[in-house]
C-alpha atoms as a printed R data frame, in Angstrom:
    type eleno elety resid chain resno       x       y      z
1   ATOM     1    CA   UNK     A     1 107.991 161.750 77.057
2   ATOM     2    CA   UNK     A     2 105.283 163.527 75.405
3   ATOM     3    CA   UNK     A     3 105.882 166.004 72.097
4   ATOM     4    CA   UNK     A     4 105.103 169.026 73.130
5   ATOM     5    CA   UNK     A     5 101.832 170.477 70.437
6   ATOM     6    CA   UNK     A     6 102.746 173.994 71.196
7   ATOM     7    CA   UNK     A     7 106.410 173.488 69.867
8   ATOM     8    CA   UNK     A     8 105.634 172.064 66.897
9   ATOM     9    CA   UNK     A     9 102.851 174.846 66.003
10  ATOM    10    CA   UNK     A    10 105.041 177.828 66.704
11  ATOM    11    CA   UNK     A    11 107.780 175.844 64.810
12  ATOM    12    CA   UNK     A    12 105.098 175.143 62.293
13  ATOM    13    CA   UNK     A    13 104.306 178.770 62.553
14  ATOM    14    CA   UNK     A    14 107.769 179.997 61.626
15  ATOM    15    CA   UNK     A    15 108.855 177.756 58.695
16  ATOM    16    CA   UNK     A    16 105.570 178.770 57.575
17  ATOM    17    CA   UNK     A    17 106.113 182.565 57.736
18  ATOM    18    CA   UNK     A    18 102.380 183.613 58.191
19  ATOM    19    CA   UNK     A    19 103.602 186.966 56.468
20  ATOM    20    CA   UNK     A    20 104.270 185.608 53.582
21  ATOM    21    CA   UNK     A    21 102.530 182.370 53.069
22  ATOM    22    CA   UNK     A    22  99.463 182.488 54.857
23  ATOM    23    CA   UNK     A    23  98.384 181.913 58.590
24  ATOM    24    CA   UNK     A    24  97.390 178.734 59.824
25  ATOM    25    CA   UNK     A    25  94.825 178.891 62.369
26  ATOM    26    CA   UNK     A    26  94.535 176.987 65.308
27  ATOM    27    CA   UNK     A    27  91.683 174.620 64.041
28  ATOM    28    CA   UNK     A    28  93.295 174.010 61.288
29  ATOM    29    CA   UNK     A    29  96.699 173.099 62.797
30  ATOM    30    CA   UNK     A    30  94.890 170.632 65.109
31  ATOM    31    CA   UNK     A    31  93.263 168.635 62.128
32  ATOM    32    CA   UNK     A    32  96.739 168.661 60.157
33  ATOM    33    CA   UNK     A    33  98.450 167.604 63.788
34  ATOM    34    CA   UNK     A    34  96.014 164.866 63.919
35  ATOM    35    CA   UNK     A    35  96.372 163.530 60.731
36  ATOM    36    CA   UNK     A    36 100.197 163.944 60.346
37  ATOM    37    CA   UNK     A    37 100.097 161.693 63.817
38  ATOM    38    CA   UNK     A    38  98.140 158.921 62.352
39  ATOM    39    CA   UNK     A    39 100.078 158.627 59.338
40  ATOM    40    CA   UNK     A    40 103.468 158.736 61.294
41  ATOM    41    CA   UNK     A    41 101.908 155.936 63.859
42  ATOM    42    CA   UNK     A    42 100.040 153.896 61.194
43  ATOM    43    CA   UNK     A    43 103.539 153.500 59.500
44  ATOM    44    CA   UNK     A    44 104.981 152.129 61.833
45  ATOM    45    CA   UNK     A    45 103.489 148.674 61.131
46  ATOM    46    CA   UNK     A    46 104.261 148.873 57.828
47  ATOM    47    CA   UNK     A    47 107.932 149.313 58.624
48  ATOM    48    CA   UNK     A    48 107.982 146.918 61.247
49  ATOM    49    CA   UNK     A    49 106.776 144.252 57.970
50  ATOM    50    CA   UNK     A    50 109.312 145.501 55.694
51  ATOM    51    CA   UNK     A    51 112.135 145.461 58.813
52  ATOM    52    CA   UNK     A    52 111.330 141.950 59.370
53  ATOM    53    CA   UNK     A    53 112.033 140.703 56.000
54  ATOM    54    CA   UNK     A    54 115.486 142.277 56.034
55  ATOM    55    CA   UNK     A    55 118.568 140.851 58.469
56  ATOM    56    CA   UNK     A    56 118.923 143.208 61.250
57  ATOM    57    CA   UNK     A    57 121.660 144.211 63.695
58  ATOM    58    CA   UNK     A    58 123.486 143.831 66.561
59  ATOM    59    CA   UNK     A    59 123.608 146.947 67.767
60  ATOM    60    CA   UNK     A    60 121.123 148.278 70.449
61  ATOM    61    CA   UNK     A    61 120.300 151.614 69.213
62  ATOM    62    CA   UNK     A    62 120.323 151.013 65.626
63  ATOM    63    CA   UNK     A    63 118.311 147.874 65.202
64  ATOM    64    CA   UNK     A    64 114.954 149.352 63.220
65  ATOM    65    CA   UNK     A    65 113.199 146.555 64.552
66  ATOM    66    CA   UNK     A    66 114.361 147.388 67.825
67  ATOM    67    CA   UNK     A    67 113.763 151.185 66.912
68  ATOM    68    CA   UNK     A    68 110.193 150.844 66.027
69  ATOM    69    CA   UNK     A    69 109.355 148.535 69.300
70  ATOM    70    CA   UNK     A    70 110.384 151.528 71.453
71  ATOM    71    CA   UNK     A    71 108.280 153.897 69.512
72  ATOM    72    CA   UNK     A    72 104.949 151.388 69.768
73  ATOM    73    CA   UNK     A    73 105.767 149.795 73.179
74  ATOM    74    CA   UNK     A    74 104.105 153.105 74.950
75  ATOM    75    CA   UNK     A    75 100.912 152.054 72.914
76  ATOM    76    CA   UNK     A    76 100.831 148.723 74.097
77  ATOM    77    CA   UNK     A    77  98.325 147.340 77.214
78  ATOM    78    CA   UNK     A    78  98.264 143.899 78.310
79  ATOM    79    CA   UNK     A    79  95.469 142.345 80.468
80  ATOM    80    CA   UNK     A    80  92.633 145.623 79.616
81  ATOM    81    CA   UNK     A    81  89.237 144.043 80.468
82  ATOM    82    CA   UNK     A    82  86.700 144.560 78.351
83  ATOM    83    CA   UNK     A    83  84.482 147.622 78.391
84  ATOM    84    CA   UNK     A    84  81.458 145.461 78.720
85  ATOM    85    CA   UNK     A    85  79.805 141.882 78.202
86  ATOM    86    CA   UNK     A    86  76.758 140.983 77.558
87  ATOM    87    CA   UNK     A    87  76.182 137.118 76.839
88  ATOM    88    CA   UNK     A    88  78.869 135.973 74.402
89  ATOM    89    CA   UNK     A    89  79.399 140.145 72.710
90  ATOM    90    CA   UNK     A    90  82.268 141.271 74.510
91  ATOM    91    CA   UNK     A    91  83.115 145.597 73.440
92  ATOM    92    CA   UNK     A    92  86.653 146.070 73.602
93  ATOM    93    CA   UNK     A    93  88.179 149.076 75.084
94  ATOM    94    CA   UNK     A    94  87.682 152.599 73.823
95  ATOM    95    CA   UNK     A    95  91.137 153.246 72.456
96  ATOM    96    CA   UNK     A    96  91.783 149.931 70.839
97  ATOM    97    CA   UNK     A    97  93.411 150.734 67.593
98  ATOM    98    CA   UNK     A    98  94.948 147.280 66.299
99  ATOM    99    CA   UNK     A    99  93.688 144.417 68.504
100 ATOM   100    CA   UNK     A   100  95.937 141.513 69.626
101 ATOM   101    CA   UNK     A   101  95.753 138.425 72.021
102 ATOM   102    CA   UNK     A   102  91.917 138.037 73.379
103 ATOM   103    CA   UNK     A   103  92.059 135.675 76.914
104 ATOM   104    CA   UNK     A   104  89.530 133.790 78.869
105 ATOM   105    CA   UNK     A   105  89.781 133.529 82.436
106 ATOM   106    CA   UNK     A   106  87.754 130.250 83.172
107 ATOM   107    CA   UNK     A   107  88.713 130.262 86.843
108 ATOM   108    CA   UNK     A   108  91.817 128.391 86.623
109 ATOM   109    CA   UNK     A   109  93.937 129.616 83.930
110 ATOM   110    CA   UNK     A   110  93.602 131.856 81.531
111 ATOM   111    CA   UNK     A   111  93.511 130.729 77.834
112 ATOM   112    CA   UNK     A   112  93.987 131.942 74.586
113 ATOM   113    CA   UNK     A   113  90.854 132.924 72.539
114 ATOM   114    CA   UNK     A   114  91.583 132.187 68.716
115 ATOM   115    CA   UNK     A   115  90.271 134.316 66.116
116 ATOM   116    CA   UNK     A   116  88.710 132.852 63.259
117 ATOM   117    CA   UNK     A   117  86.919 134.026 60.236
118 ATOM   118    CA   UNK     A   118  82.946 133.522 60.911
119 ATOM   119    CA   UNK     A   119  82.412 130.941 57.360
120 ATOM   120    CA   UNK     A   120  84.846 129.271 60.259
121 ATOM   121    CA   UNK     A   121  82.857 129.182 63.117
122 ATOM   122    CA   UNK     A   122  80.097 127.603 61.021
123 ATOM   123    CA   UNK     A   123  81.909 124.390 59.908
124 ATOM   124    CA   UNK     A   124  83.856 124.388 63.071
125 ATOM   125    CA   UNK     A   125  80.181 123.488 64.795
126 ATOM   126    CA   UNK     A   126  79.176 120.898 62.433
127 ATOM   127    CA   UNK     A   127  82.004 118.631 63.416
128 ATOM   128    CA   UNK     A   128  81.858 118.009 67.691
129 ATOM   129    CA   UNK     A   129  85.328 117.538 67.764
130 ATOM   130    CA   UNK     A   130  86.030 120.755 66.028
131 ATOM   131    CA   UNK     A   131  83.407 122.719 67.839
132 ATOM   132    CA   UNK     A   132  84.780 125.376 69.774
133 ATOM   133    CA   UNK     A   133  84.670 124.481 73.794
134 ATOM   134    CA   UNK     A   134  85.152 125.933 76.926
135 ATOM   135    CA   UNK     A   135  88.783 124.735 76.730
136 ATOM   136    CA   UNK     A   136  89.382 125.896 72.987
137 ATOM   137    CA   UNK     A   137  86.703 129.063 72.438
138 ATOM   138    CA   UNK     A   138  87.161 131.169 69.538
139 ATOM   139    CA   UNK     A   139  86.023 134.671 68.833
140 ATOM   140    CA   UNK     A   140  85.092 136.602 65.785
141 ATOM   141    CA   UNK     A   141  84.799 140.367 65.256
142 ATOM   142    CA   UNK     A   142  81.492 141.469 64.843
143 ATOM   143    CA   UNK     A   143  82.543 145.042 63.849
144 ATOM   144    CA   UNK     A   144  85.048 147.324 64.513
145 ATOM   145    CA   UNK     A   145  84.532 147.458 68.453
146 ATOM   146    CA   UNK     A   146  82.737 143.919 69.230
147 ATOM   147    CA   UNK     A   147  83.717 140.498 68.898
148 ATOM   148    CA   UNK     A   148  81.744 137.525 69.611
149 ATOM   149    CA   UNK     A   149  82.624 134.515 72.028
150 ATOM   150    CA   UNK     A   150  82.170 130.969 70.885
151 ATOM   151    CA   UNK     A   151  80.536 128.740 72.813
152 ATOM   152    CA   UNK     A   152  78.431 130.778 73.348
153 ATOM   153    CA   UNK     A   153  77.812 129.964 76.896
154 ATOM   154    CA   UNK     A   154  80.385 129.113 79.504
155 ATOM   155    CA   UNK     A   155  81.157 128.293 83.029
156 ATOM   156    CA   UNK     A   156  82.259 130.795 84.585
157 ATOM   157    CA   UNK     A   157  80.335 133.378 82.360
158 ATOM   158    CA   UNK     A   158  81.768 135.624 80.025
159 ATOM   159    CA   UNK     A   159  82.086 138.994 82.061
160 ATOM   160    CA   UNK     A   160  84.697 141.942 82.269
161 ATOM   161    CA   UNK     A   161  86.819 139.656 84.750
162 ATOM   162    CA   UNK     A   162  87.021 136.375 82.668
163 ATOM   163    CA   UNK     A   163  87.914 137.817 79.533
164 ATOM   164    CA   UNK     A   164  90.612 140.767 78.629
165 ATOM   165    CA   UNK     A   165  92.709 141.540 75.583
166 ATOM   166    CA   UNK     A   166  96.173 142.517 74.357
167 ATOM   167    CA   UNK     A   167  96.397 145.673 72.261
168 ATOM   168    CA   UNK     A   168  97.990 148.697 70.587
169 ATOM   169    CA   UNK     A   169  95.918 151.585 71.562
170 ATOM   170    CA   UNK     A   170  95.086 154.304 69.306
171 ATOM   171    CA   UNK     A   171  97.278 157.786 70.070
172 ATOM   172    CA   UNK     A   172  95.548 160.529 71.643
173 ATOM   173    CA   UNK     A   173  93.704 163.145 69.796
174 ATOM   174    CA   UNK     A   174  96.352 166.160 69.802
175 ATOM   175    CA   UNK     A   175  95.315 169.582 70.613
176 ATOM   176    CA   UNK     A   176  96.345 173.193 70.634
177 ATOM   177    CA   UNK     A   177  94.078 174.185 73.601
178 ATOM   178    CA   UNK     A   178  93.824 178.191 73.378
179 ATOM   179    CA   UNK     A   179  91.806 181.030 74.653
180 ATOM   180    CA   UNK     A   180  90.974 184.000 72.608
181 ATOM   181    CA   UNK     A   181  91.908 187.981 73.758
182 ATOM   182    CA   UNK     A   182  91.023 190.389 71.667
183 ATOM   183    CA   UNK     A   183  90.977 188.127 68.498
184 ATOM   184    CA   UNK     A   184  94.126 186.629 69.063
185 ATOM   185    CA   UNK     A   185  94.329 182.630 69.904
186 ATOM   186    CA   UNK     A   186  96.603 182.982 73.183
187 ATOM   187    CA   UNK     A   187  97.945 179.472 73.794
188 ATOM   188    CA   UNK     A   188  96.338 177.666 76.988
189 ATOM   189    CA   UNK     A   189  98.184 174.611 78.277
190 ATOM   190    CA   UNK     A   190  94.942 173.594 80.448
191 ATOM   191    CA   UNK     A   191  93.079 172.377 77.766
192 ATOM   192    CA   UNK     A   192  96.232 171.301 75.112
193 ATOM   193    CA   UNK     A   193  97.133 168.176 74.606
194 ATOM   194    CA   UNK     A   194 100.917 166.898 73.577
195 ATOM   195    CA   UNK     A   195 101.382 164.264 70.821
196 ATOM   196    CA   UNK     A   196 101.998 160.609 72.238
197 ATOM   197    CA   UNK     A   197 104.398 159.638 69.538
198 ATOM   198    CA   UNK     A   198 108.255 159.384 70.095
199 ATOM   199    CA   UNK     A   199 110.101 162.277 70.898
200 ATOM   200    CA   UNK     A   200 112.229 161.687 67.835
201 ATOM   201    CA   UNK     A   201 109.009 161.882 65.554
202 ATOM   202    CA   UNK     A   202 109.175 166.026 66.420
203 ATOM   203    CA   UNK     A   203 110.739 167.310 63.080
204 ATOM   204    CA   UNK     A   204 108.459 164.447 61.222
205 ATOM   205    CA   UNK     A   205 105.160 166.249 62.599
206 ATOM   206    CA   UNK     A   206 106.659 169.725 61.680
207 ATOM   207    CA   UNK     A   207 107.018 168.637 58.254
208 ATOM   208    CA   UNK     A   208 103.970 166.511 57.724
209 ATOM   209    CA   UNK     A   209 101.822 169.735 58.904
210 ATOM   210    CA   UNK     A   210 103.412 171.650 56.863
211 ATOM   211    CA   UNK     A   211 102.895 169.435 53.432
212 ATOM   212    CA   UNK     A   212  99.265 169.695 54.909
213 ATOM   213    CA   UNK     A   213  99.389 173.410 55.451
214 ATOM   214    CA   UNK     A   214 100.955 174.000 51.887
215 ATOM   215    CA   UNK     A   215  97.812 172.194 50.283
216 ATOM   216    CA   UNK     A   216  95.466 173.949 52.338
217 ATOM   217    CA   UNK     A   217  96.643 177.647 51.622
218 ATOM   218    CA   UNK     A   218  97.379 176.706 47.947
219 ATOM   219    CA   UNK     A   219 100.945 177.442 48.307
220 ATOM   220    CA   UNK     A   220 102.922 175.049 45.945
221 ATOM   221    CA   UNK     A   221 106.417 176.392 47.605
222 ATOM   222    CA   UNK     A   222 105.808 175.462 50.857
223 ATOM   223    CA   UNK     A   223 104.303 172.064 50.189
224 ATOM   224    CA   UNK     A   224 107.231 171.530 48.240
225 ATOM   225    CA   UNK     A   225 109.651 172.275 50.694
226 ATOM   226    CA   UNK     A   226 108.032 170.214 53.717
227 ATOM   227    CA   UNK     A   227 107.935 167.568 50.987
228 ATOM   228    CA   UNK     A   228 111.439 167.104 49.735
229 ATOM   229    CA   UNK     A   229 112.499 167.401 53.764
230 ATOM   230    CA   UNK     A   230 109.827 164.387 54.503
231 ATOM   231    CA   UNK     A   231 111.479 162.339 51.818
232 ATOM   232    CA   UNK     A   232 115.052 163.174 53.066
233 ATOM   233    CA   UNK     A   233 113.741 162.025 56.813
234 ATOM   234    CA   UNK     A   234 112.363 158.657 55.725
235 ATOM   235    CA   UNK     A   235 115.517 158.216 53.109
236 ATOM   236    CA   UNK     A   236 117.921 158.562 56.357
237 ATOM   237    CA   UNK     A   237 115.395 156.389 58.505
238 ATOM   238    CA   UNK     A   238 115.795 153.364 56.177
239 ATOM   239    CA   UNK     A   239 119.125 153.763 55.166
């Protein structure tokens, strides 16, 4: 279930105290709500590195490991074609933020494309055993949204339907969608969108926009504050 963005602004709103530390507008909420959201999601696979080096539990609510696989697992597609194919450049999907498994569908199963480095690719074709095949093809990323196919030809061709990908997909941009009466910013759910993270992550966002908020209307107090309650969150979170 989805955090609600108007929540967390009006909470936002009233730590804040406009009165007495400064308003935060709507725009500028929206680019701190953004940003706090990335840094809460791109932590989570820093975490998951750090839980992995540590013995976990038994328990089923307390594992972190376990923890941090319910807050990604919403992110996760399996099986997402690709957004388009032309030769052996495959584009992967518009919202891919880390990408995982690519496959191959050569019309009777559907194998594993490895990912190697392209220095690889080179001495991988000057050896025919090495070379990659239509039974072992490899890929390499050509930037951040392409990846190329080797060989470089197949049977069937690479298309949308022979070759799909595993991946976490990026969160959606958050917005507090609003329409303005008589210069106020009246809150409009039509055009809003709710943060994607875990409902848990609620109190993290408040904070997080505030530490932003407190930079942004120079007021060392209140960046303080949302500071020293950030650090007590992620103290109790690793504990």
């Amino acid at each position: 279930m989805a955090i609600s963005v108007d929540t967390v602004y009006q909470r936002v709103l009233a730590l804040a105290n406009k009165e007495q530390r400064g308003y935060i507008t709507p725009q500028e909420f929206n680019l701190f709500a953004n940003q706090a959201q990335m840094e809460i999601f791109e932590q989570y696979f820093y975490d998951t590195n750090q839980f992995k080096r540590v013995p976990g539990n038994t328990e089923d609510y307390s594992d972190m490991l376990s923890v941090l696989d319910e807050k990604t697992s919403p992110f996760e597609k399996n099986h997402v074609d690709m957004a388009s194919v032309s030769g052996a450049t495959a584009t992967l999907p518009a919202d891919v933020y880390r990408l995982g498994t690519v496959f191959y569908n050569n019309g009777t199963h559907s194998l594993k494309i490895e990912r190697v480095e392209p220095n690889q690719v080179e001495m991988m074709n000057q050896t025919s055993l090495y070379a990659p095949s239509p039974a072992r093809p490899v890929f390499i990323r050509k930037n951040s949204t392409q990846i190329i196919i080797y060989p470089s030809t197949s049977s069937p061709s690479y298309s949308t339907s022979t070759i799909n990908c595993h991946y976490i997909a990026k969160p959606l941009d958050v917005n507090w969608g609003y329409t303005e009466i008589n210069g106020t910013a009246l809150y409009n759910s039509a055009s809003a969108v709710d943060f994607t993270l875990h409902q848990s992550e609620e109190t993290s966002l408040v904070y997080k926009i505030l530490l932003l908020s407190g930079v942004s209307i120079a007021d060392p107090n209140l960046y303080q504050i949302a500071a020293q309650e950030e650090i007590k969150t992620k103290q109790q979170e690793k504990q």
